[in-house]
DODREN-490962 format. One record per residue (C-alpha): x, y, z. Coordinates in pm, whole numbers, padded with zeros to 5 digits, always signed. Last residue first. Layout:
N
XYZ;...
***
This chain:
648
-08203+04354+09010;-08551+04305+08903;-08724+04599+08853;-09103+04644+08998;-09353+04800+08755;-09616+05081+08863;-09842+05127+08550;-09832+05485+08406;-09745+05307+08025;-10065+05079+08074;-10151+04962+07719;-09867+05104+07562;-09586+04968+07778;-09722+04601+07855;-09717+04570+07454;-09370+04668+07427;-09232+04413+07716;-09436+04148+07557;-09269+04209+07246;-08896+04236+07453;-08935+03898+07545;-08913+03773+07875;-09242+03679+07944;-09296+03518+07636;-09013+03296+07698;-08746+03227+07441;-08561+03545+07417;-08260+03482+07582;-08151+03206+07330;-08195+03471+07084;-07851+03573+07141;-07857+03904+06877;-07495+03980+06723;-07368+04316+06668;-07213+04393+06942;-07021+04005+06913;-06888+04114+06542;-06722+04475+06685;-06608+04328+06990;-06421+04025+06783;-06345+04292+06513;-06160+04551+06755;-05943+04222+06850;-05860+04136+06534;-05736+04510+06478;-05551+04484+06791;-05366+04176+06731;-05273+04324+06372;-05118+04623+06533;-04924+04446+06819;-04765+04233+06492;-04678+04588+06319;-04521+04687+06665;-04325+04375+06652;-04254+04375+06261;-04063+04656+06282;-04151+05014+06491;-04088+05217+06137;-04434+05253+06014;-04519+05465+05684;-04800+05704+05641;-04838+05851+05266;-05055+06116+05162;-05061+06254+04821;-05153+06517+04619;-05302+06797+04923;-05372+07140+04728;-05146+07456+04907;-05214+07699+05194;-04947+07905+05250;-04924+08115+05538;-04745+08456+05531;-04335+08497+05567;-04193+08351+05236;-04207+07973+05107;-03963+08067+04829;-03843+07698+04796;-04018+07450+05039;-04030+07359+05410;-03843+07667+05497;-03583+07638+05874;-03613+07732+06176;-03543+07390+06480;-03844+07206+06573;-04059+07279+06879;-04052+07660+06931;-04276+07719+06596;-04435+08034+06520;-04127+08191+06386;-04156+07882+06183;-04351+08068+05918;-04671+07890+05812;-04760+07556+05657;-05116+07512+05544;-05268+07206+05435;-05582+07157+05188;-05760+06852+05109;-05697+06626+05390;-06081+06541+05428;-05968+06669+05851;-05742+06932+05706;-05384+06927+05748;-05191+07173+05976;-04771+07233+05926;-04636+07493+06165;-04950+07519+06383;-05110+07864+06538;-05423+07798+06576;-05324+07527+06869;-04952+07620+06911;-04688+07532+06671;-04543+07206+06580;-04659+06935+06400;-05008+06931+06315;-05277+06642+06249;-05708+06712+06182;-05997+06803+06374;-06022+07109+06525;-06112+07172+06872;-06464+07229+06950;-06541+07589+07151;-06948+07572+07261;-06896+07158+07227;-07235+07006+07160;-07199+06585+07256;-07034+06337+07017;-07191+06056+06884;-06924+06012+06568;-06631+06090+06777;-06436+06411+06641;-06021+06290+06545;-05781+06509+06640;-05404+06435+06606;-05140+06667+06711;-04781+06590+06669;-04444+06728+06805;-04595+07027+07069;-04256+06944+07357;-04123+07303+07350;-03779+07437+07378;-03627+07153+07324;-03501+07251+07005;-03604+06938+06784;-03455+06828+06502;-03488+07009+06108;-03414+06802+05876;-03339+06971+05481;-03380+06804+05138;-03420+07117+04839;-03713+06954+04586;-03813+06780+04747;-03810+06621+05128;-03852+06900+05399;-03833+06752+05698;-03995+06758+06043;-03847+06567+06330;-03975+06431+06676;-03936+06310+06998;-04153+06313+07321;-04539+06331+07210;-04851+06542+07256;-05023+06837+07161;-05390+06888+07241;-05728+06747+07133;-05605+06361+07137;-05674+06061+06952;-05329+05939+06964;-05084+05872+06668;-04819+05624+06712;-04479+05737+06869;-04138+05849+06750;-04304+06077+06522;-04143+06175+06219;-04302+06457+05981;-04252+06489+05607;-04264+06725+05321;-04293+06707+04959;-04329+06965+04670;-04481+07008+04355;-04401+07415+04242;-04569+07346+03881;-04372+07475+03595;-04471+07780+03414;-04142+07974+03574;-04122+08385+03661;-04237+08367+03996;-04290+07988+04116;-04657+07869+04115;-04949+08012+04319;-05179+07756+04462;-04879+07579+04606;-04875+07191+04514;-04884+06909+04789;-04691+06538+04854;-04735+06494+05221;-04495+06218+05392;-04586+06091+05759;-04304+05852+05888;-04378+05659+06240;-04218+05554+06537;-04422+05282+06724;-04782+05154+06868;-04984+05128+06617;-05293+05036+06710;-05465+05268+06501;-05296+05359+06178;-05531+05205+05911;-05847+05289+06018;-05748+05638+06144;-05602+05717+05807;-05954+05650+05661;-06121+05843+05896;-05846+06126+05816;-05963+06174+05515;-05853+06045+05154;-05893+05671+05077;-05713+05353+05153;-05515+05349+04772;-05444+05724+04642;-05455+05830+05019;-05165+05560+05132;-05123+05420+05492;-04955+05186+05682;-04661+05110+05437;-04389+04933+05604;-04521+04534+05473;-04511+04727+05147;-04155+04848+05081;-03990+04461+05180;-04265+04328+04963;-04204+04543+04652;-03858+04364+04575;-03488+04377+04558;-03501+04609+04909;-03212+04820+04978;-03361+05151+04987;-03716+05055+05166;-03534+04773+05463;-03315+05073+05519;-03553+05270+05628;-03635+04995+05860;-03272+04952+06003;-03263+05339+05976;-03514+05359+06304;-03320+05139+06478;-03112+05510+06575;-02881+05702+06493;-03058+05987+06239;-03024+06206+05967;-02870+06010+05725;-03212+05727+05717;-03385+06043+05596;-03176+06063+05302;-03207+05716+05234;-03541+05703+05263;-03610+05999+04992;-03324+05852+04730;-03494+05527+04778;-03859+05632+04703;-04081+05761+05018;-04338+05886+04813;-04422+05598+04631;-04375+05520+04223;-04037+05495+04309;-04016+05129+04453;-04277+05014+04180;-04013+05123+03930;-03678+05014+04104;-03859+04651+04123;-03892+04618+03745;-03559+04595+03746;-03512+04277+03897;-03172+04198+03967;-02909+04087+03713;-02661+03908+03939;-02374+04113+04118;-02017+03970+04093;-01836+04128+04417;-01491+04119+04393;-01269+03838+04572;-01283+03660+04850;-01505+03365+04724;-01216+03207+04519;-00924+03173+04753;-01166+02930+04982;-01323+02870+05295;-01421+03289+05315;-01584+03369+05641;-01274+03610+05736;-01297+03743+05346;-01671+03813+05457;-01552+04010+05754;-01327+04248+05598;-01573+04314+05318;-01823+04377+05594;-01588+04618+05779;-01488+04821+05477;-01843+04884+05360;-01950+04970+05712;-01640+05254+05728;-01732+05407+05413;-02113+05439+05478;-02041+05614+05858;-01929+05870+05629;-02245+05965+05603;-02403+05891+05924;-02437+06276+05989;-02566+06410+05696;-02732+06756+05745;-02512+06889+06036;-02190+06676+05974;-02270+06677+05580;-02350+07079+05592;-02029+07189+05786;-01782+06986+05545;-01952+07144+05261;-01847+07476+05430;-01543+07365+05477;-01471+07241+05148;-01610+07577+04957;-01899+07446+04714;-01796+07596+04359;-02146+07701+04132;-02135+07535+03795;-02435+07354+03720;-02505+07177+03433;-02522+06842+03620;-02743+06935+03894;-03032+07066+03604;-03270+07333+03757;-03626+07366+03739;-03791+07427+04090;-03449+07493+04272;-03344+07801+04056;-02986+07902+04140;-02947+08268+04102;-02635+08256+04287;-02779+08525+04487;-02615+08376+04822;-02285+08196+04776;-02338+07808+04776;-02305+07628+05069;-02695+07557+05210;-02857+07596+04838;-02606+07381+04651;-02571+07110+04977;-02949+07124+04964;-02968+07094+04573;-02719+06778+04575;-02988+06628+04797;-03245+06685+04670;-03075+06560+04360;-03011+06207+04531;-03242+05990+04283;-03099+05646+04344;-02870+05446+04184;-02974+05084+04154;-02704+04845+04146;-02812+04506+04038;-02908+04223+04313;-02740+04014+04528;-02978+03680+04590;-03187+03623+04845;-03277+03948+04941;-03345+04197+05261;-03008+04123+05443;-02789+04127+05079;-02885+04453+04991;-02740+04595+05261;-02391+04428+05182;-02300+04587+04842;-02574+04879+04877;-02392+05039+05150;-02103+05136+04925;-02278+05162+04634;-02487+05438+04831;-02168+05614+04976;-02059+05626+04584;-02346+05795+04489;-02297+06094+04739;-01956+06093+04591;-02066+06132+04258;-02383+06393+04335;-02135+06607+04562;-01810+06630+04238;-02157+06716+04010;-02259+06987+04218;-01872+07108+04232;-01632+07092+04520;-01379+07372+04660;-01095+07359+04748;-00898+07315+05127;-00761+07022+05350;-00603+06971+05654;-00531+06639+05797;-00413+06547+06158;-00504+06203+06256;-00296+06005+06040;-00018+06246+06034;+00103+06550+05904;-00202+06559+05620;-00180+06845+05378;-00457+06767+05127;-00622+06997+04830;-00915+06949+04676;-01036+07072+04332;-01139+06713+04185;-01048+06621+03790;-01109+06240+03673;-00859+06050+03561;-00990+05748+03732;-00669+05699+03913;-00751+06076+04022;-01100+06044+04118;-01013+05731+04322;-00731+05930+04498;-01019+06266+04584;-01286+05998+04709;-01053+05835+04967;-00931+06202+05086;-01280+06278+05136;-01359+05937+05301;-01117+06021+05524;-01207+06360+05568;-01556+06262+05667;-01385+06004+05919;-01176+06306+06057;-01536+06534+06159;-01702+06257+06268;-01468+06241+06498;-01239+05859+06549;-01287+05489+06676;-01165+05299+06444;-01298+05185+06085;-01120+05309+05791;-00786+05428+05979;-00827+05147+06198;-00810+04859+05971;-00522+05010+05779;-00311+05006+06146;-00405+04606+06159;-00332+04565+05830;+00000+04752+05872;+00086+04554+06216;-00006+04215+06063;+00245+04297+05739;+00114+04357+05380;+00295+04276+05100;+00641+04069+05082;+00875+04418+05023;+00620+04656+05234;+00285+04727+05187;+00135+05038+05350;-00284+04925+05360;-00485+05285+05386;-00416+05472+05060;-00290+05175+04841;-00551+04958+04928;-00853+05180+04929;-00711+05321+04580;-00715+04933+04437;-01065+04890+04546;-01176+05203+04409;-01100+05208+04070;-01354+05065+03880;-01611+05238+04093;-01471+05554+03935;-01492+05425+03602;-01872+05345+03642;-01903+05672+03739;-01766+05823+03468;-02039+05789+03212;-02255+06009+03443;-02605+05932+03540;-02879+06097+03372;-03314+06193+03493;-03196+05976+03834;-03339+05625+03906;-03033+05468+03770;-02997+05097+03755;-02705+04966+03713;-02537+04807+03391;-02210+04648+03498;-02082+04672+03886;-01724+04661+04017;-01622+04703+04384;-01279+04598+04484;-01198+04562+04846;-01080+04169+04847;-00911+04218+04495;-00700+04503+04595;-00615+04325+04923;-00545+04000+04705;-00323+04236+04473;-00128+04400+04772;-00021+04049+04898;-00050+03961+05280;+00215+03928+05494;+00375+03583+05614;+00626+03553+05358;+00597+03174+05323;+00215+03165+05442;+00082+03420+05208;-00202+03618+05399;-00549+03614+05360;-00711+03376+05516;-00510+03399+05866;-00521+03728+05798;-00911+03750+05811;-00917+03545+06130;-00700+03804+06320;-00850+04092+06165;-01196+03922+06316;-01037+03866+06653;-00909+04160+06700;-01270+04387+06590;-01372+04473+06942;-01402+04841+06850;-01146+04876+07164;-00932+04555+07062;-00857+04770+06715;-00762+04999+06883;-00567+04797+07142;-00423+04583+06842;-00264+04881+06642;-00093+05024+06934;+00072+04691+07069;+00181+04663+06714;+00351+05017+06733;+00506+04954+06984;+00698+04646+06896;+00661+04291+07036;+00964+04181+07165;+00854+04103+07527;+00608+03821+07390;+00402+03772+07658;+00134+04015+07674;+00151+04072+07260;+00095+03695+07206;-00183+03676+06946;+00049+03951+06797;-00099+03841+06446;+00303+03740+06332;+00357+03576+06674;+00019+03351+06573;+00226+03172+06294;-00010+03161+06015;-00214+02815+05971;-00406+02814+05618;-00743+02722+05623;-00967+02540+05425;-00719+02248+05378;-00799+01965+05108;-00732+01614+05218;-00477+01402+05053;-00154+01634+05014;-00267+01763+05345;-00282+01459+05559;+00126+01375+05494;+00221+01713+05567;-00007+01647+05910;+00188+01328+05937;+00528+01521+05913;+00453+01811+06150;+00310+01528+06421;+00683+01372+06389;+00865+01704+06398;+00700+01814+06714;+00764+01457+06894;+01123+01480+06760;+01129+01842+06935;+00964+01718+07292;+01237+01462+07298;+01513+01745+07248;+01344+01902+07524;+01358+01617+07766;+01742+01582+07724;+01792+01923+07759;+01611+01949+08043;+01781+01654+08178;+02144+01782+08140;+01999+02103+08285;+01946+01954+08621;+02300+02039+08771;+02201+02432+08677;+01983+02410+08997;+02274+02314+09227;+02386+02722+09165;+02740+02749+09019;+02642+03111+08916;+02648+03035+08564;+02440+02765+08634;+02170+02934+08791;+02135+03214+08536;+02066+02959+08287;+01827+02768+08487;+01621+03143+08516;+01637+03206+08179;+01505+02961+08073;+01210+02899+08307;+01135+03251+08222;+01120+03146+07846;+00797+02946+07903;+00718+02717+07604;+00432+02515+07791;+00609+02220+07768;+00940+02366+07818;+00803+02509+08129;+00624+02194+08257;+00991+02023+08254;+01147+02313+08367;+00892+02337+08646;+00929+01952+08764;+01331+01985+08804;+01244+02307+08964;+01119+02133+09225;+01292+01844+09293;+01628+02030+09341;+01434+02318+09519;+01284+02015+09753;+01666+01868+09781;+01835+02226+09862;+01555+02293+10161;+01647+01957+10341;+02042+02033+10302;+01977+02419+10455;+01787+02307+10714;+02012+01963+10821;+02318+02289+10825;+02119+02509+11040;+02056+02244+11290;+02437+02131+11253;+02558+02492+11310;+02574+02533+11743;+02700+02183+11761;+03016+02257+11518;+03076+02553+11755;+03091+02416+12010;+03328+02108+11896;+03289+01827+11742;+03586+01636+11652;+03574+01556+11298;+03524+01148+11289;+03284+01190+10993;+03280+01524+10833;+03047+01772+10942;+02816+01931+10599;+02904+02251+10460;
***
C-alpha cells in the first residue's frame, strides 16, 4: 500500500517505500500491457486472452479493471463483422459464387488450437496428412458439402463416385451382360461401404476416415481385401451371386473365406481396368473416350492354372473362361494377385483419389458428377490389337512392376489412338524385316528399358488337340541392347504372355539378363566364334530363351539351367528337353520415354553425318597433277622398286 500524506514515517515505513515505487511502476506497465494484448487477442480470436482477464477479475486482480474496454472494443469488432457479412450477402445475389465457404472448425483446419477437437478427427487428419492428401479433402468438402448442415449428402457422394458406361468396347471373344450392371452399381456401394453418413450426410471426420480406408497408407495384403470386400457389395446390389465370406472386427482387421470362380476373376479383373481407364485415358487423349475392355484371359487362365487343384483337367490351349467351373480358394487367389499382381489393388485406390480430386477442381454442381464418356474411336481398339503387346498384354505387364516403366505401358492400354502405341514401337519383324541386322538398325542408340515380345509356334502341337500351340513370350531389359559376346545387364524380367500370363523376377543369384551378339561385317578368323543372336538367362550354350541370328527358330529350355530369373514354364506343357519352335513375330518396344527416344534420333543423325561425309570425295585436293592419285599410280608401275621419300 502506498504512505499516506502526513503519516509519520517511521523505520519501517523507510525500509518499504523502494519496494512499494517497484511494485506501483510494475502494476501500470501490466495495466498497459495487457490492455494492448486483449485488444490484439480479440482480434486474432485468442481464447487464452479470455480466459486469462476472466480469471483476473474474479480474483480482484487490477487486470479485470480493463474489461469494460474489451468489451467495448469487441462489440465494435462484431458490428464491423456483421457489416462486411451484409455487403458480401448483398454481392452474391448479383455475382455468381464458385465456391461455397464452410466453416473451417468443421474441416479441423484448426485441430492445434481448437482444444475440443475429438480424437478421432485428430486421427483421420494425420493419415490423411501422412499421404499428404489434407488439403485436397479439405478443398473437396468445401465443394461438396451442404452449407446449412455442414456435411455432405450421401446422393452427391454417390453421384461424385459413380461410374456408368454405354456400349464399350470389348476386345475379348464375349463379355458378360452383367457387367454393365455391376458398373451401374458401384458408385453408390463405394459410398455406402466406406462414407458412414449420419442424420445431415456425411461429416468432415467420416469423409476424412472414408478417404483413408480407400487410399491410406496400408499392406498390400488389406488394400486387396478392400477392394475384395468392395467387389463382393457391388455384386450383391447388382444381384449378382459371389461365394465370399467377411468377418471384419475393425477397419484394419478383416477375415475372409470362399472361394471365387473364373468368371467372378475375369469381372473383377475388368473392373480394375474401368477403374484406371476413367482417368488414364484422359492423359493420352483429348477427349474421354469409350470403354474398351481388354482381353484379360491370360490372365484369368494364370489365376486358374496357379490356384486351381492340380489335375483339374483344365486345357489352356482351347479352353473357354466363361464355361468354366473350377472354385479358386480366397487365399490362395489372394497369394497369386500379391505375387503375380502386385499394383492391383493399387487400381481401386487411384480411381478414388482422382475422382476426389476432380470434384476439388469442380467450379460448379454440374461437373462433379458421373462420368459421361463420348463415343471414342473404335477403330483404334483394332489397330491397338493387331500388335503383340495389345492392351490386355501391357496391362498385365504394367501389374508386375513399380516403377516409370508402367507410365509408358500405360501410354499402350489407355491410348484413344495408334500414335500413342507407335511412337513406343522400336521394332517389328512383319514391318523392318526379320534378322537381327534389321533389329540392330532400329534399336541402336537406345539407351533405356526395353520390352522384347516373341510370338512362336511349337513344332509339335498339343497332345490330343488339332489346334495350333501359338504362344508368346517376353523379356524386359532395363537397358538398351549392347553389342557384346557375353552376358550383360543389371535388371531384368522374363514373362510368359499367352496363353497362361506368368513374371518371373530375378533371383539374384546370377547377373546373365540379356545377351546380344551381333558379328562385324570385316571381321577377322575366330578359331571358337561366339554365336550371334539375343538370350536371356542361362549360360553361353546353355541359354533359357536363344533366338537365331535370321530369327527363325528359338529354343527355350528348362530353367533348371537358369540361375538368373526365378523357375517357372514359358508355355503350357513345355516339359524337361529343349524346344525349338518357328519364330511368328518379333516385336521390340521402348519404355525409356521420349528422352531416351530423343537420344536415339540424335544418334541416328549423327551415324548419317559420318556415314554421308565417308562417302564423299573432296576433289578440291586433287587439283595438282602432282598430287593426284593418277600420277601416284603411274609412278608405281613404271618404277615400283624406286626409293620414295614420305612426307610427314
Amino acid at each position: 500500500m502506498p504512505l499516506e500524506r502526513g503519516s509519520p514515517e517511521t523505520e519501517e515505513n523507510i525500509k518499504r517505500r523502494p519496494k512499494i515505487f517497484i511494485l506501483e511502476v510494475l502494476r501500470k506497465l501490466f495495466n498497459g500491457f495487457w490492455e494492448w494484448c486483449t485488444v490484439a487477442g480479440y482480434l486474432l480470436r485468442s481464447s487464452w486472452v479470455v480466459l486469462l482477464l476472466e480469471s483476473s477479475e474474479d480474483r480482484g486482480h487490477p487486470l479485470g479493471q480493463i474489461r469494460p474496454k474489451v468489451e467495448q472494443t469487441e462489440q465494435g469488432f462484431e458490428n464491423s463483422r456483421n457489416f462486411v457479412k451484409d455487403r458480401r450477402k448483398t454481392k452474391n445475389e448479383t455475382r455468381f459464387v464458385h465456391r461455397r465457404t464452410i466453416p473451417a472448425t468443421a474441416m479441423g483446419a484448426s485441430t492445434s488450437t481448437d482444444h475440443n477437437s475429438s480424437i478421432e478427427q485428430r486421427e483421420a487428419e494425420s493419415l490423411a496428412a501422412s499421404s499428404g492428401a489434407l488439403h485436397l479433402l479439405q478443398k473437396s468438402f468445401s465443394v461438396l458439402a451442404d452449407p446449412h448442415s455442414v456435411a455432405i449428402p450421401l446422393e452427391s457422394l454417390k453421384k461424385c463416385f459413380s461410374l456408368t458406361y454405354k456400349n464399350p468396347i470389348c476386345e475379348a471373344p464375349s463379355m458378360p451382360d452383367a457387367f454393365l450392371r455391376l458398373l451401374d452399381h458401384f458408385g453408390s456401394s463405394m459410398a455406402d461401404l466406406f462414407f458412414a453418413a449420419g442424420k445431415g450426410g456425411v461429416s468432415w471426420v467420416d469423409f476424412a476416415r472414408g478417404y483413408n480406408k480407400c487410399c491410406g497408407r496400408m499392406p498390400s495384403s488389406v488394400s486387396l481385401i478392400t477392394l475384395l470386400r468392395l467387389f463382393a457389395v457391388t455384386m450383391k446390389k447388382a444381384g449378382l451371386s459371389l461365394n465370399l465370406e467377411f468377418e471384419c472386427d475393425d477397419d484394419s482387421d478383416c477375415k475372409i473365406s470362399g472361394f471365387l470362380l473364373p468368371t467372378d476373376v475375369l469381372m473383377l479383373l475388368w473392373l480394375c481396368w474401368t477403374l484406371l481407364w476413367d482417368f488414364e485415358s484422359e492423359k493420352f487423349s483429348k477427349r474421354r473416350a469409350n470403354l474398351c475392355l481388354p482381353d484379360v484371359n491370360h490372365l484369368v487362365m494364370s489365376a486358374v492354372t496357379s490356384c486351381g487343384e492340380l489335375g483339374n483337367g483344365v486345357n489352356a490351349w482351347d479352353c473357354n473362361v466363361s464355361g468354366l467351373e473350377v472354385k479358386l480358394p480366397v487365399g490362395t487367389f489372394l497369394t497369386w494377385a500379391l505375387q503375380t499382381l502386385p499394383r492391383l489393388s493399387d487400381c481401386f485406390s487411384q480411381y478414388a483419389h482422382s475422382r476426389i480430386q476432380r470434384c476439388a477442381s469442380a467450379t460448379e454442381e454440374g461437373n462433379v458428377g458421373s462420368v459421361c464418356p463420348g463415343e471414342g474411336d473404335i477403330s483404334s481398339a483394332h489397330a491397338c490389337s493387331s500388335y503383340l503387346l495389345t492392351r490386355g498384354n501391357a496391362w498385365a505387364v504394367s501389374l508386375t512392376m513399380r516403377s516409370t516403366i508402367s507410365e509408358e505401358l500405360s501410354r499402350v492400354c489407355f491410348s484413344s489412338n495408334t500414335d500413342g502405341a507407335d511412337e513406343n514401337l522400336l521394332y517389328r519383324s512383319s514391318l523392318h524385316g526379320r534378322g537381327l541386322n534389321r533389329l540392330w538398325s532400329n534399336v541402336e542408340g537406345y539407351q533405356g528399358p526395353l520390352l522384347m515380345l516373341i510370338s512362336a509356334t511349337s513344332q509339335a502341337g498339343h497332345e490330343g488337340s488339332t489346334i495350333e500351340s501359338k504362344w508368346v513370350i517376353g523379356a524386359l531389359t532395363h537397358q538398351g541392347f549392347e553389342n557384346k559376346d557375353v552376358f550383360y545387364g543389371n535388371l531384368g524380367n522374363l514373362y510368359a504372355i499367352c496363353p497362361v500370363f506368368h513374371a518371373y523376377s530375378p533371383t539374384g543369384k546370377e547377373k546373365n539378363f540379356v545377351y546380344s551378339h551381333l558379328h562385324p561385317t570385316g571381321r577377322l578368323y575366330e578359331a571358337h566364334p561366339k554365336p550371334a543372336g539375343i538370350a536371356f538367362g542361362g549360360t553361353m550354350g546353355n541359354e533359357r530363351v536363344f533366338v537365331e541370328e535370321d530369327f527363325a527358330k528359338l529354343t527355350v529350355r528348362h530353367h533348371a539351367v537358369d540361375k538368373t530369373y526365378q523357375s517357372g514354364f514359358l508355355f503350357p506343357d513345355q516339359g524337361f528337353l529343349p524346344v525349338e519352335a518357328l519364330i511368328l513375330e518379333v516385336e521390340v518396344w521402348g519404355l525409356g520415354g521420349r528422352g531416351a527416344k530423343e537420344l536415339q534420333d540424335k544418334f541416328k543423325k549423327r551415324e548419317e553425318l559420318f556415314t554421308e561425309q565417308r562417302r564423299k570425295v573432296d576433289l578440291k585436293t586433287f587439283a595438282n597433277w602432282e598430287d593426284s592419285p593418277e600420277k601416284m599410280m603411274m609412278d608405281m608401275m613404271s618404277d615400283p622398286n624406286a626409293v620414295r621419300r614420305e612426307d610427314r
